[in-house]
Each structure stands twice: as structure tokens, then as C-alpha cells.
Biopython code that builds the backbone (N, CA, C, O; Angstrom):
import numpy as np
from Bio.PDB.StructureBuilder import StructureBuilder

atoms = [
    (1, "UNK", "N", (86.554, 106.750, 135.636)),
    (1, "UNK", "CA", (87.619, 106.828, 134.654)),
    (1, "UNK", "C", (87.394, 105.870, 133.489)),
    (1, "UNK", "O", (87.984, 106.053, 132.424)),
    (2, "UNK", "N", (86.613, 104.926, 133.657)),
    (2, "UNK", "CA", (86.550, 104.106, 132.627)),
    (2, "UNK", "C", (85.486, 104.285, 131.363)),
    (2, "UNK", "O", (85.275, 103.639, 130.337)),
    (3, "UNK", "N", (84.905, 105.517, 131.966)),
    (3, "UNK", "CA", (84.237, 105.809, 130.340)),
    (3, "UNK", "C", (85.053, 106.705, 129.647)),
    (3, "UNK", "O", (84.879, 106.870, 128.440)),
    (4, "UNK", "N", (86.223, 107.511, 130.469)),
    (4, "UNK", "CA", (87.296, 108.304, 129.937)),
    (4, "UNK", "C", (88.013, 107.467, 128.895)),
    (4, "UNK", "O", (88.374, 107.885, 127.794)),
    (5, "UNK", "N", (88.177, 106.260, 129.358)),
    (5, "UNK", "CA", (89.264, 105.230, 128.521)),
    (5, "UNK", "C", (88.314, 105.087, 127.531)),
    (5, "UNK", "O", (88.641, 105.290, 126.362)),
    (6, "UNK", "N", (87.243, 104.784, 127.805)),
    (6, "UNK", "CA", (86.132, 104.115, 126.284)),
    (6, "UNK", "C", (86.349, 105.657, 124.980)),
    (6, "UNK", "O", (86.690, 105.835, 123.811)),
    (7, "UNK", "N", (86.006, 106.240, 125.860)),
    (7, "UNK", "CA", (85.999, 107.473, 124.728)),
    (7, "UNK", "C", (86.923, 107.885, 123.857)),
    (7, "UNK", "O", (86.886, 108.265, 122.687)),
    (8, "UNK", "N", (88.285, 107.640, 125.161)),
    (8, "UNK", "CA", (89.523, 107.680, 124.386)),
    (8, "UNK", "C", (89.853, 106.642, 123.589)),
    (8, "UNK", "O", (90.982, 106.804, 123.126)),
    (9, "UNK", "N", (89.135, 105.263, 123.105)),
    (9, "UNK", "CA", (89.727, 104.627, 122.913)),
    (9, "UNK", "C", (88.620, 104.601, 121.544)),
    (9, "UNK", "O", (89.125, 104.411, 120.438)),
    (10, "UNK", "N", (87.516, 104.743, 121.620)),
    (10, "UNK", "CA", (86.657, 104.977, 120.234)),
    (10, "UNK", "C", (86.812, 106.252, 119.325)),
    (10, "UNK", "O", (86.388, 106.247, 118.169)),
    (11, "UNK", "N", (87.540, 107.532, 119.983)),
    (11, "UNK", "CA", (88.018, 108.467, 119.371)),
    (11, "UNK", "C", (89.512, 108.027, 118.168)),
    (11, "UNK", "O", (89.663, 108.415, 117.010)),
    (12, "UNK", "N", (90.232, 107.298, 118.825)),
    (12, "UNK", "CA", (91.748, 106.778, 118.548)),
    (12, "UNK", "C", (91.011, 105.679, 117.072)),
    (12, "UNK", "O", (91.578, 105.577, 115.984)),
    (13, "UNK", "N", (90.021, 105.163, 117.341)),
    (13, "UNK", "CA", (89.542, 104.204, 116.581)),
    (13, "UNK", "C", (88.819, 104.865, 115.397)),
    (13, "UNK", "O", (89.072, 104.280, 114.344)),
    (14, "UNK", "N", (88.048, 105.844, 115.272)),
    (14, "UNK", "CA", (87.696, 106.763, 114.740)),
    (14, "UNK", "C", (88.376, 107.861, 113.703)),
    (14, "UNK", "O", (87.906, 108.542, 112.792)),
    (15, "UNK", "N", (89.473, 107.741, 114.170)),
    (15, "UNK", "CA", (90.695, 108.275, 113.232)),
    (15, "UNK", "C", (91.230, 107.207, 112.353)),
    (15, "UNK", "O", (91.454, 107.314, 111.147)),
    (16, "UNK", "N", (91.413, 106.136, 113.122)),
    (16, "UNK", "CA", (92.291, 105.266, 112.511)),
    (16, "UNK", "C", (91.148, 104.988, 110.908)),
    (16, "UNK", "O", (91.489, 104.988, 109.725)),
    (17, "UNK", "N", (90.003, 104.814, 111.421)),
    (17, "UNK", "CA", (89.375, 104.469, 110.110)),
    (17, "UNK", "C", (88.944, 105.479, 109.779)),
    (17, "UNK", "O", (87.965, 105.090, 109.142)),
    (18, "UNK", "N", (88.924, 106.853, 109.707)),
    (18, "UNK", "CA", (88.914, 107.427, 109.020)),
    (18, "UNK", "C", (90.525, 107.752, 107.488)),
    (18, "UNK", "O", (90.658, 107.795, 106.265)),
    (19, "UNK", "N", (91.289, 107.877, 108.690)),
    (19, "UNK", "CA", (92.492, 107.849, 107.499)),
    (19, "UNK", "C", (92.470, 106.721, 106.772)),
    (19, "UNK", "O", (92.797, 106.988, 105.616)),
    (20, "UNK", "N", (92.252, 105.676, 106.910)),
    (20, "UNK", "CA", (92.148, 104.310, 106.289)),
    (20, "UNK", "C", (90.606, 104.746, 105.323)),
    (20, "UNK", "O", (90.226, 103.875, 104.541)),
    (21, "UNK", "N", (90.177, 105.423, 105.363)),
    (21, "UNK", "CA", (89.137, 105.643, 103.977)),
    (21, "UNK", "C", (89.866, 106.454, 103.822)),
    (21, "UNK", "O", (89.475, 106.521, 102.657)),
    (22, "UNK", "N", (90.695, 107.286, 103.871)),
    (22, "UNK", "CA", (91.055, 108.367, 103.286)),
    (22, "UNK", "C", (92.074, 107.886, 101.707)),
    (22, "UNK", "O", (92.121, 108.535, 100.662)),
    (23, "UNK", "N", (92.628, 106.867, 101.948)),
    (23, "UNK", "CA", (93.365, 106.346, 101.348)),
    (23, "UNK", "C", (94.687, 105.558, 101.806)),
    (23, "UNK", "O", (94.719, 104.707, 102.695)),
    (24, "UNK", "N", (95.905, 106.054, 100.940)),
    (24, "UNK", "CA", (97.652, 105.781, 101.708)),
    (24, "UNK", "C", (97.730, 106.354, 103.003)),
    (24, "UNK", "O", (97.689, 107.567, 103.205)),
    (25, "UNK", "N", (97.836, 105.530, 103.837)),
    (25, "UNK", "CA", (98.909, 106.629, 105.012)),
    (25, "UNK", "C", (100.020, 107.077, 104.516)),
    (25, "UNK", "O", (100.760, 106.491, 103.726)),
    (26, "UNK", "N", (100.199, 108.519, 105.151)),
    (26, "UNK", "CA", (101.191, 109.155, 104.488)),
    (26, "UNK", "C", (102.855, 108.416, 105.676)),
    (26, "UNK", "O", (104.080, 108.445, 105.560)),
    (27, "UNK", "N", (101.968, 107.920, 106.580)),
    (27, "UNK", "CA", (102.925, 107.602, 107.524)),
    (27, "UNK", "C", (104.056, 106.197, 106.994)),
    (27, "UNK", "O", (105.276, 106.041, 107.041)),
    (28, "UNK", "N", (102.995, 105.425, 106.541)),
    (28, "UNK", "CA", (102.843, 104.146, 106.419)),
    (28, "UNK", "C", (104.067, 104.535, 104.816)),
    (28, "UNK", "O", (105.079, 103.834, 104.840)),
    (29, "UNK", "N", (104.004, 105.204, 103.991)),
    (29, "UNK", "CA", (104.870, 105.847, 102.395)),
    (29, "UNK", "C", (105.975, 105.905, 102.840)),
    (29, "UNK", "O", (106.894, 105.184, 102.450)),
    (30, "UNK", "N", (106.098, 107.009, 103.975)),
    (30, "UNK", "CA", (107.533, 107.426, 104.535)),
    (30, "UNK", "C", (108.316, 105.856, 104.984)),
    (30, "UNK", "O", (109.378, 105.758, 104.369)),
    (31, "UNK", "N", (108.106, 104.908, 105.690)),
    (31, "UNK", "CA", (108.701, 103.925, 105.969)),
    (31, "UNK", "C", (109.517, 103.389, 104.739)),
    (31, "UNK", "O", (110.702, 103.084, 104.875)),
    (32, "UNK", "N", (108.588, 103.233, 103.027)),
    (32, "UNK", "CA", (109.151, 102.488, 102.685)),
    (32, "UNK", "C", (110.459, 102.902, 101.951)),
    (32, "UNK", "O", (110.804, 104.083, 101.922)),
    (33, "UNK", "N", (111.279, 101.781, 101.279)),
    (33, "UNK", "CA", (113.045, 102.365, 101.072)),
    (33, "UNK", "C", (112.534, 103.504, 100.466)),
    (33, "UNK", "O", (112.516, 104.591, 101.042)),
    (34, "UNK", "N", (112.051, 103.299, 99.158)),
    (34, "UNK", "CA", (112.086, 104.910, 97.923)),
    (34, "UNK", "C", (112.850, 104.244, 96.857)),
    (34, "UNK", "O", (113.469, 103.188, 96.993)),
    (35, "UNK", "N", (112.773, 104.822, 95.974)),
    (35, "UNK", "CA", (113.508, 104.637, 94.796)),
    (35, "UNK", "C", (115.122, 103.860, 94.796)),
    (35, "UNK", "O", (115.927, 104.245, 95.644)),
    (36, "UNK", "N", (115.443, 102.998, 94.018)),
    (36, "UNK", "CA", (116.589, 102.721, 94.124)),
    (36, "UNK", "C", (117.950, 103.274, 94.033)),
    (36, "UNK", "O", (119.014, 102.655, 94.026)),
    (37, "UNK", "N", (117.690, 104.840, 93.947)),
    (37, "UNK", "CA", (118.539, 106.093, 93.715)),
    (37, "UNK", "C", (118.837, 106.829, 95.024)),
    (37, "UNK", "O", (119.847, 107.321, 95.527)),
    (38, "UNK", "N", (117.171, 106.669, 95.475)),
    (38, "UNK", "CA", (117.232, 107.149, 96.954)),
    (38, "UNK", "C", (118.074, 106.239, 98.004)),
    (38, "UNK", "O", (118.940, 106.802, 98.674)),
    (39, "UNK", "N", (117.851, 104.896, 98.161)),
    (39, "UNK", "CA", (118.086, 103.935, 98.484)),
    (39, "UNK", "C", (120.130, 104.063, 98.683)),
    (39, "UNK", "O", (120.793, 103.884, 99.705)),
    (40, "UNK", "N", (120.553, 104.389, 97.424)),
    (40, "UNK", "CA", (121.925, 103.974, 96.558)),
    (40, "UNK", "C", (122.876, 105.209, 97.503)),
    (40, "UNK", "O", (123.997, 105.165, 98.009)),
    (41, "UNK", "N", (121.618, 106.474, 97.429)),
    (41, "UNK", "CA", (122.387, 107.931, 98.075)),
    (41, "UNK", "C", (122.839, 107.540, 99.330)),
    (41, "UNK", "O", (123.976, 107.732, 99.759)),
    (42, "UNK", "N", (121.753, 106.883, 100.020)),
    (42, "UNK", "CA", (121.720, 106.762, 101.174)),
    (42, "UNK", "C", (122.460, 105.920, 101.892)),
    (42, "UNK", "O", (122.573, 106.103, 103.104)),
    (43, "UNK", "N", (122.908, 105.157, 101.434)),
    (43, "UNK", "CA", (124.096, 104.022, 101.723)),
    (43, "UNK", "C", (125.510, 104.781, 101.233)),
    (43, "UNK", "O", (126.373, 104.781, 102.111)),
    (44, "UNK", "N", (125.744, 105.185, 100.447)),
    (44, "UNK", "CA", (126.808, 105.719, 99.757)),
    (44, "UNK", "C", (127.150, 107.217, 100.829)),
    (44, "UNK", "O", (128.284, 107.693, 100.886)),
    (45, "UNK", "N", (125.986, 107.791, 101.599)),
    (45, "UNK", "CA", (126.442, 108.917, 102.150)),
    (45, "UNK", "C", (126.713, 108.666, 104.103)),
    (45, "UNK", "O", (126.849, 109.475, 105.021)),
    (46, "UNK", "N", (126.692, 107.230, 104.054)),
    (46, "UNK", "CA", (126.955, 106.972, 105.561)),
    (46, "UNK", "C", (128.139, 105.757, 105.385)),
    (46, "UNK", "O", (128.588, 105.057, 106.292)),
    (47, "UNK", "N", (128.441, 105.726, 104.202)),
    (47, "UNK", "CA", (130.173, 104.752, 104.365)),
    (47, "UNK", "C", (129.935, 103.772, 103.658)),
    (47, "UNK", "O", (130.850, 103.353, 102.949)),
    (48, "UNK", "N", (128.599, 103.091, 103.635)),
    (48, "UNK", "CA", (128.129, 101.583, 103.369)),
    (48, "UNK", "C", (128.326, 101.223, 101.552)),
    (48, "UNK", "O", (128.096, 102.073, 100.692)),
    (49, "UNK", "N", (128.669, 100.175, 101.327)),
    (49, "UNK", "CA", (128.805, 99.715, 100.239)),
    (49, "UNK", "C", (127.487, 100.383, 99.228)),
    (49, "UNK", "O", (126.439, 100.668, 99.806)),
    (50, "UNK", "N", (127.608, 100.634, 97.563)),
    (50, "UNK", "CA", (126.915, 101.147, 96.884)),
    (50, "UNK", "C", (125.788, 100.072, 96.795)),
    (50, "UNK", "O", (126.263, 98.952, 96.987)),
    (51, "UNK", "N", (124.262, 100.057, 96.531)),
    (51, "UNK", "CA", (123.285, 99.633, 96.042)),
    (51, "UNK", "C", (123.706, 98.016, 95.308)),
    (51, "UNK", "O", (123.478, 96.887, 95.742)),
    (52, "UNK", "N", (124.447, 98.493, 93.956)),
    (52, "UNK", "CA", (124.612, 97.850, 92.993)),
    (52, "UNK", "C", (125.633, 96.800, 93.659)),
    (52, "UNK", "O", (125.120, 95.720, 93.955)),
    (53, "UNK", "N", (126.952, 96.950, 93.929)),
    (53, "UNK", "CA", (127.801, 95.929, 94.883)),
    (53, "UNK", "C", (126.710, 95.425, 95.996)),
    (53, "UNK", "O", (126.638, 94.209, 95.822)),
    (54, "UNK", "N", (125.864, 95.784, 97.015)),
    (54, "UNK", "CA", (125.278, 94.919, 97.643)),
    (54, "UNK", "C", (124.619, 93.866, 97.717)),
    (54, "UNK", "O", (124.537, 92.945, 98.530)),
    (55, "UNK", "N", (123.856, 94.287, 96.133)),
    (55, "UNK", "CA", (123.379, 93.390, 95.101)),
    (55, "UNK", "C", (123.975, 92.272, 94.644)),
    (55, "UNK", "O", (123.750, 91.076, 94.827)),
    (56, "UNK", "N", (124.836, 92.914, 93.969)),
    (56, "UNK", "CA", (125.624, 91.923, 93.386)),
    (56, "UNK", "C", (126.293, 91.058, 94.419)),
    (56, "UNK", "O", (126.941, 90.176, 93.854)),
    (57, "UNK", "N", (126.377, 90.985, 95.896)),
    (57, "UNK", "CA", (127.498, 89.928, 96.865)),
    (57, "UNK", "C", (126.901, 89.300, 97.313)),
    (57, "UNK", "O", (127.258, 88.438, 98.116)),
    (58, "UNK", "N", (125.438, 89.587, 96.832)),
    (58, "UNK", "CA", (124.820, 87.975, 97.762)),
    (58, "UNK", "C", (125.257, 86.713, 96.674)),
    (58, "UNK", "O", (125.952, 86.819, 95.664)),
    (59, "UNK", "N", (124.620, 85.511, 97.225)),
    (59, "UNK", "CA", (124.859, 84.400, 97.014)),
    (59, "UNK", "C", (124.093, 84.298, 96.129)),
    (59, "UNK", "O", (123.035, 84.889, 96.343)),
    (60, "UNK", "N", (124.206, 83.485, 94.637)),
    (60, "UNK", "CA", (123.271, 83.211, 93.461)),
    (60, "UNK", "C", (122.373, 82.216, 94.201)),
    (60, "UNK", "O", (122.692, 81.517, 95.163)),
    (61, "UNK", "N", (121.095, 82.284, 93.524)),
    (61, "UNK", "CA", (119.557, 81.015, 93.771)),
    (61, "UNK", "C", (120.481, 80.036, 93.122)),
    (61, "UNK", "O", (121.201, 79.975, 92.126)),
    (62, "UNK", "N", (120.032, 79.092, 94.428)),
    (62, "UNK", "CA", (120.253, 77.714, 94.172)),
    (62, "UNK", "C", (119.726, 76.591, 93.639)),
    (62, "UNK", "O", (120.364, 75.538, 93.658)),
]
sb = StructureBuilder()
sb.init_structure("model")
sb.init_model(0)
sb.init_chain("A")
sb.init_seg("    ")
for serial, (resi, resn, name, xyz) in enumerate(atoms, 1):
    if name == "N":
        sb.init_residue(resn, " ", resi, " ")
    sb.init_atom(name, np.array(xyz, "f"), 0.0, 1.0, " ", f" {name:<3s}", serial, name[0])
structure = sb.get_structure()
């Protein structure tokens, strides 16, 4: 079984750097917020305070 694991585990490795020459993960895009519009919808359509007020209630640099 343990050349099963090697294989499986240089195949898994083999992808990984291949997408990594490929360029962006497309996986890695989806995580981040998005636009500050996207961001603004998205708070605004589950109850949560707007973008701009969230902004604005933190505490000023000290």
C-alpha cells in the first residue's frame, strides 16, 4: 500500500503545481470579499449593517 500512497501523493502534488503555473487559482479568487458593492449587497441582504456605517463605527487611528 505504500507505493499506492506515494503515487497518490506525487499525483496530488503534480496538480497542485501545475495549476500554480497555470496562473490565479480560480479557487483561491472566489474566497476573496469582491468589490465593495458586492461586499455592501451582501451584508445589506442578510440584516447586517450597510458597508459604509460599518466603516464608519470603528474607532479613529490613534
Amino acid at each position: 500500500m505504500a507505493v499506492e500512497d506515494e503515487r497518490r501523493t506525487a499525483a496530488i502534488v503534480a496538480v497542485l503545481m501545475h495549476m500554480r503555473a497555470q496562473g490565479e487559482d480560480e479557487s483561491a479568487r472566489a474566497r476573496q470579499p469582491g468589490a465593495p458593492w458586492s461586499q455592501d449587497h451582501r451584508r445589506t441582504m442578510v440584516g447586517q449593517a450597510s458597508l459604509m456605517h460599518a466603516r464608519a463605527s470603528r474607532s479613529p487611528w490613534r
